[in-house]
Wavefront OBJ file of the C-alpha trace (Angstrom):
o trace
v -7.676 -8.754 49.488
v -4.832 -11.296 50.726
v -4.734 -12.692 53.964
v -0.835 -11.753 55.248
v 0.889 -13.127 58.037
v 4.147 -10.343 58.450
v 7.518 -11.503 60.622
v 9.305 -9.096 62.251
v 5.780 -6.877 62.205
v 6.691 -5.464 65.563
v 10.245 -4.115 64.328
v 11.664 -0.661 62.286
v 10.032 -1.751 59.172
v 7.120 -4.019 59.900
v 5.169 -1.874 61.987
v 4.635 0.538 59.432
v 4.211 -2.012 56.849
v 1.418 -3.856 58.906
v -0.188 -0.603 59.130
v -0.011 0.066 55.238
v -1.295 -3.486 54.782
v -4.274 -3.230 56.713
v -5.224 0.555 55.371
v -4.685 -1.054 51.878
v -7.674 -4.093 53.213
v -5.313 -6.803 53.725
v -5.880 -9.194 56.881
v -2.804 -9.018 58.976
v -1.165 -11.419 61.125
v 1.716 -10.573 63.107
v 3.755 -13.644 63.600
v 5.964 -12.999 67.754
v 7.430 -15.172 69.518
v 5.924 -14.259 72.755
v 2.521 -14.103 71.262
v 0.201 -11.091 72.316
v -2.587 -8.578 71.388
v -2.815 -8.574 67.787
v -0.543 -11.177 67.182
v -0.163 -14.883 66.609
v 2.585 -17.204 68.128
v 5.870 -18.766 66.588
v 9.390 -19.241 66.360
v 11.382 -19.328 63.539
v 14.481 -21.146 65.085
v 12.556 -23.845 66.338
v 9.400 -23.731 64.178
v 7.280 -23.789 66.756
v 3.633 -22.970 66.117
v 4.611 -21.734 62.621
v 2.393 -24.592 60.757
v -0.572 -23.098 62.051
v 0.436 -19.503 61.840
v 0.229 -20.090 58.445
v -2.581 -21.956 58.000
v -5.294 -20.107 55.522
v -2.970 -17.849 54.304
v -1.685 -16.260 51.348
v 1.068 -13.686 51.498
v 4.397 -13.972 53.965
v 6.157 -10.830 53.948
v 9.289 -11.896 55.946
v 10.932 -8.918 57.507
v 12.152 -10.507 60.795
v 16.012 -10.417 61.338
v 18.175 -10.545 64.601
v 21.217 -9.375 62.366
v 22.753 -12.990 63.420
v 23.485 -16.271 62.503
v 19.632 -17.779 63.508
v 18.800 -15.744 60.328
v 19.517 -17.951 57.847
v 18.373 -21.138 59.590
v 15.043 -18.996 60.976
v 14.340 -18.128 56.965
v 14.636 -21.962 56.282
v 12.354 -22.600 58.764
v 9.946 -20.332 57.197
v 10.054 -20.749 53.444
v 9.789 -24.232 54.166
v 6.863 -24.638 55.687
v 5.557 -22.116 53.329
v 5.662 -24.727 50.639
v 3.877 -26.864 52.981
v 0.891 -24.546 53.753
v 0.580 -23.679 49.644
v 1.649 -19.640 50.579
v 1.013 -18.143 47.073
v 3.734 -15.436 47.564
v 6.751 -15.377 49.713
v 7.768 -11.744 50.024
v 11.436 -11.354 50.918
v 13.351 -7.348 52.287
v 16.960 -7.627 51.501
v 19.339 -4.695 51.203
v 21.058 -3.281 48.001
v 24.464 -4.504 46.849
v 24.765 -7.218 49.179
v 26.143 -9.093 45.843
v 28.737 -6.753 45.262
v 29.811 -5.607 48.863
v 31.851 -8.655 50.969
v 30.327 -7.385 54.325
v 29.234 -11.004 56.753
v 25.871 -9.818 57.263
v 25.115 -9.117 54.212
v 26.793 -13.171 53.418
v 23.871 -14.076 55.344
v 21.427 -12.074 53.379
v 22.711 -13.599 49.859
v 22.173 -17.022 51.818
v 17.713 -16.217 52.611
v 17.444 -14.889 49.099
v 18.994 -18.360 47.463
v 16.864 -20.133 49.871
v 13.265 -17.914 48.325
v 14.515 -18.312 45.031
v 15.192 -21.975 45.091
v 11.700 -22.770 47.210
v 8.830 -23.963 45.011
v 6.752 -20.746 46.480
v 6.389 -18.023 44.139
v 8.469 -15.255 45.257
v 9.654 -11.470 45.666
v 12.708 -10.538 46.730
v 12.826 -6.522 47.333
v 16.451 -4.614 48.022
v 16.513 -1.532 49.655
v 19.030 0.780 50.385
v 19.692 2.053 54.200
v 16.734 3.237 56.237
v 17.252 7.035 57.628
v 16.980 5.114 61.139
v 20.256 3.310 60.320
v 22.274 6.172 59.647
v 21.066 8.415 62.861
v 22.504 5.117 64.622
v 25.573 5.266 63.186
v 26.198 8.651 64.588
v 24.334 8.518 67.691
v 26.729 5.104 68.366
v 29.871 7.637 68.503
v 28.367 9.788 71.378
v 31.193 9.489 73.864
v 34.006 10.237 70.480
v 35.698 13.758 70.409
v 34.709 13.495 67.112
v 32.263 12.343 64.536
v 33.079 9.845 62.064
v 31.810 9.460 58.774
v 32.715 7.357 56.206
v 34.071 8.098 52.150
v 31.581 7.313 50.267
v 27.615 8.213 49.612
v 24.549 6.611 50.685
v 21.026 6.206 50.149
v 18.761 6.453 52.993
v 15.313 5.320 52.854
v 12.458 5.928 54.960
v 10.803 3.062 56.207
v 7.366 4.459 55.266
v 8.219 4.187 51.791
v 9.547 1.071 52.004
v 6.206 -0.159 53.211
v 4.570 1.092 50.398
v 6.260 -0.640 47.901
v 5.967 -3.577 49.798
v 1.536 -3.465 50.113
v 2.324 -2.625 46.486
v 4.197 -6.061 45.787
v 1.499 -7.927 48.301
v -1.676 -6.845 45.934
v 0.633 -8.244 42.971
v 1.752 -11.446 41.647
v 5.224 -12.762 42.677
v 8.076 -11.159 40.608
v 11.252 -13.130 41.515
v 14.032 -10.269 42.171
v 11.988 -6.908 42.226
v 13.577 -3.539 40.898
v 15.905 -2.167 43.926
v 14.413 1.021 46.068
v 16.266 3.710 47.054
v 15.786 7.229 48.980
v 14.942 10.379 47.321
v 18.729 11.668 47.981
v 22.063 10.097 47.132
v 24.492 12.271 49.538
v 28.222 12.009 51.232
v 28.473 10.733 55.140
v 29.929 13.705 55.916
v 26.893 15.853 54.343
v 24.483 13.045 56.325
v 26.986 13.594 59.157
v 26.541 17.228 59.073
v 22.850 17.134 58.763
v 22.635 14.964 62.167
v 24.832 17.592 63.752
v 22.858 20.432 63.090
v 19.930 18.745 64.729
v 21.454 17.353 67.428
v 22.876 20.736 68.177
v 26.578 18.762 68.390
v 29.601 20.914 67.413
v 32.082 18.094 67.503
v 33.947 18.145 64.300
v 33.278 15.201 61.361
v 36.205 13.185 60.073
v 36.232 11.201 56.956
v 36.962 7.881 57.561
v 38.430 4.763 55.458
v 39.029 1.076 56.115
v 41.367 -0.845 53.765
v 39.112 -4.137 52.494
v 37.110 -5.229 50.162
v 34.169 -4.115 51.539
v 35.040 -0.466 52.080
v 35.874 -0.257 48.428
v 32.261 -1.915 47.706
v 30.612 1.124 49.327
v 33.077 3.968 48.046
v 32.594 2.262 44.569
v 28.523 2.986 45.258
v 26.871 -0.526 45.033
v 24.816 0.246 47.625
v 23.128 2.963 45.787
v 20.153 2.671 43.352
v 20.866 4.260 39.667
v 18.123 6.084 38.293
v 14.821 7.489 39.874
v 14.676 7.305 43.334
v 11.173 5.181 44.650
v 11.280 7.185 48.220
v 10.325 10.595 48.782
v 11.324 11.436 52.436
v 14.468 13.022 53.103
v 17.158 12.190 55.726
v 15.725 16.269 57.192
v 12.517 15.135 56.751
v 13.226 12.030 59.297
v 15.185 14.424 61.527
v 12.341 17.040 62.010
v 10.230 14.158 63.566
v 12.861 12.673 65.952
v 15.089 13.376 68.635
v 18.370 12.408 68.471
v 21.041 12.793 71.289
v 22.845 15.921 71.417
v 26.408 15.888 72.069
l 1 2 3 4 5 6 7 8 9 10 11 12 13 14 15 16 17 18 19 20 21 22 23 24 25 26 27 28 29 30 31 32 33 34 35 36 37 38 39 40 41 42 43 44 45 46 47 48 49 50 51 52 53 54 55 56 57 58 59 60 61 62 63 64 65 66 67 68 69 70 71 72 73 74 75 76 77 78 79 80 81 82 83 84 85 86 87 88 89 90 91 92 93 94 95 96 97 98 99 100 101 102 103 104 105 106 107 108 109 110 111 112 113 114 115 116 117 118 119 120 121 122 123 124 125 126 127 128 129 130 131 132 133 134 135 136 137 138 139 140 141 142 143 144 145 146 147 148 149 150 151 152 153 154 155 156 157 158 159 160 161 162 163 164 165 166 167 168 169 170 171 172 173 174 175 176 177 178 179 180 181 182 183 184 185 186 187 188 189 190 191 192 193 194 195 196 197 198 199 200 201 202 203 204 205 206 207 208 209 210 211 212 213 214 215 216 217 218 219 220 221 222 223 224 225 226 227 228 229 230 231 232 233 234 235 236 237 238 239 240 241 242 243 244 245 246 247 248 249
């Protein structure tokens, strides 16, 4: 078993994957800011505390993101003084397509992968496609609309669950440079996703399809952010609704 200090272990996806790690034997760090119970203190902007954070251990899974500009600069930060506390494995979340689709965030994303893959540290960079979470966002963000949006094209969603297993599978493993993509058990429209929400939000407002001249429209409808082939998760975009509560309206 690995010793495993986990960024962003507090957030959407770490929190489950802390909990896989542990149930799986691994010792888990959490690496906050603010410090706290169960967790150890650090900054990735300023790299405060981070050298000893690390020290003794063996896996980084680095899932912490502020969906900003710090991101890039906090993943420096990171991966370099991974190489200076001999991390064996430097486990990197990214999102599918973000090679093929000209969105800014997604700029950034390209950006922390080139920065794993050119570090000394062995590495594993794992793309997923959407979490379920992401998707009840978009359509919970539209509350005050007459309407409900949803965009031309398909996605993915992936339950973050499943994404933690895959990555306590990649921890127990040796680094594999760019892992296979993961996607959800479901490749389905926005509007069918759309409709879904609806129905369990009890919202009657109708769903119009939506598209954006640009590049990175077309990079969705054209379906690089899907995953060919079999699917890795099992839970549904239903099964997330049955066990949350999103706004009516």
């Amino acid at each position: 078993m690995a010793t495993v200090l986990v960024t962003g272990g507090t957030g959407t996806l770490g929190m489950p994957t802390v909990t896989a790690l542990r149930a799986a034997g691994h010792s888990v760090r959490v690496l906050s800011r603010r410090g706290g119970v169960d967790t150890v203190p650090g900054d990735l902007v300023t790299g405060a505390g981070i050298a000893k954070a690390l020290a003794d251990v063996d896996v980084v899974v680095h899932l912490a993101t502020t969906g900003g500009k710090d991101d890039v600069p906090a993943a420096h930060t990171l991966v370099s003084a991974c190489a200076r506390a001999d991390v064996r494995h430097l486990v990197v979340i990214s999102i599918v397509g973000i090679d093929e689709i000209p969105f800014s965030y997604y700029r950034l994303k390209l950006e922390i992968e080139s920065l794993a893959e050119l570090s000394p540290v062995p590495h594993t960079i794992l793309r997923t496609t959407q979490f379920h979470s992401f998707v009840e966002r978009f359509f919970t963000a539209q509350g005050l609309l007459p309407v409900r949006f949803a965009p031309s094209f398909s996605l993915q969603p992936i339950a973050v669950d499943d994404v933690a297993t895959r990555l306590t599978e990649i921890v127990g493993m040796d680094a594999l440079g760019r892992a296979a993509d993961i996607g959800g058990p479901e490749q389905r429209t926005a509007h069918d996703l759309a409709q879904a929400w609806s129905n369990a939000a009890g919202s009657t407002r109708p769903i119009w399809p939506l598209r954006i001249p640009g590049r990175t429209f077309s990079g969705f409808a054209a379906g690089h952010n899907l995953v060919p082939g079999a699917p890795y998760g099992t839970s549904t975009f239903e099964d997330y609704l049955e066990t949350h509560h999103p706004l009516a309206g």
